[in-house]
C-alpha positions in Angstrom: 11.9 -2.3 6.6 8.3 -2.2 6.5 5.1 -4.5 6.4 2.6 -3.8 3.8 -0.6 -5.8 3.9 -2.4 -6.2 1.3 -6.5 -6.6 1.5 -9.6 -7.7 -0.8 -8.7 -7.3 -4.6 -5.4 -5.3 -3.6 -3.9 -9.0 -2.3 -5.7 -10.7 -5.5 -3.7 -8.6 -7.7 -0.5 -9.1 -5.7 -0.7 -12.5 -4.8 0.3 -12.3 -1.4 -1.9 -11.1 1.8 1.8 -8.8 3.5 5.1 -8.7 2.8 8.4 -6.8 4.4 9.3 -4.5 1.8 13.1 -2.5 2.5 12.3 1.0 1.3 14.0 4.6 1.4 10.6 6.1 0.1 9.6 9.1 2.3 6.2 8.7 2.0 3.2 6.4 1.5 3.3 7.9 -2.4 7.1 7.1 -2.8 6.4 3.6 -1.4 3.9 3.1 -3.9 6.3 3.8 -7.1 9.1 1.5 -5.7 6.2 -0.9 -5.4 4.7 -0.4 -9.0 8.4 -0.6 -10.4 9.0 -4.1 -9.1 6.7 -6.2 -11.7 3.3 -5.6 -13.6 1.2 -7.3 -10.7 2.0 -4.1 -8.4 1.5 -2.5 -11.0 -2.3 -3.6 -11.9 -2.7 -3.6 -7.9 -1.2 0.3 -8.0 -3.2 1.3 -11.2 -5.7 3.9 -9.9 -5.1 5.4 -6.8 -8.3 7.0 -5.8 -9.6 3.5 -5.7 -7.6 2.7 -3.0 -7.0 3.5 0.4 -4.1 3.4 2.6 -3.5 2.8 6.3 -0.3 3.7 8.7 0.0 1.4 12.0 -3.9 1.1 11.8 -4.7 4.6 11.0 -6.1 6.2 8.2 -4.0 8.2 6.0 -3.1 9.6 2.7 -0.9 8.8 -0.3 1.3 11.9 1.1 1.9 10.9 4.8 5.2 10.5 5.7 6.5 7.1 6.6 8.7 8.0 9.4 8.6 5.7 12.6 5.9 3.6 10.5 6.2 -0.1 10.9 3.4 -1.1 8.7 1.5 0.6 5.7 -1.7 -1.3 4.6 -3.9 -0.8 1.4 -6.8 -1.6 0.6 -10.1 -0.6 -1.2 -13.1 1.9 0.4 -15.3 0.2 2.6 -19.2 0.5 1.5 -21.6 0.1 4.3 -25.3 -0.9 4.4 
């Protein structure tokens, strides 16, 4: 089992702001089919990937990071600064 969290237009999409998800995916990529599979909302949420980014326990990672040992996985979009 795993938490995702879901943040800004990621949770819009979704409908819900985390969620325990029971995965065998790998990595954060794999996750992300089994999520896009479940209904069309993932889906939308999971359309373009290079709008999104993904965190591990708090750090940043990539779509290919293995999710080993992880207990939570959280996406969301860039962060713009002023």
């Amino acid at each position: 089992m795993i938490d995702c969290l879901y943040f800004a237009w990621v949770r819009e999409r979704i409908g819900v702001p985390r969620e325990r998800v029971e995965t065998s995916a790998a990595t954060v990529a794999e996750l992300v089919e089994e999520l896009r599979a479940r209904e069309p909302r993932y889906a939308a949420a999971f359309e373009d990937l290079s709008a999104l980014r993904v965190a591990i326990d708090q750090e940043l990672a990539d779509f290919a990071a293995p999710l080993e040992g992880a207990r939570e996985v959280a996406f969301f979009p860039p962060m713009t600064g002023g």
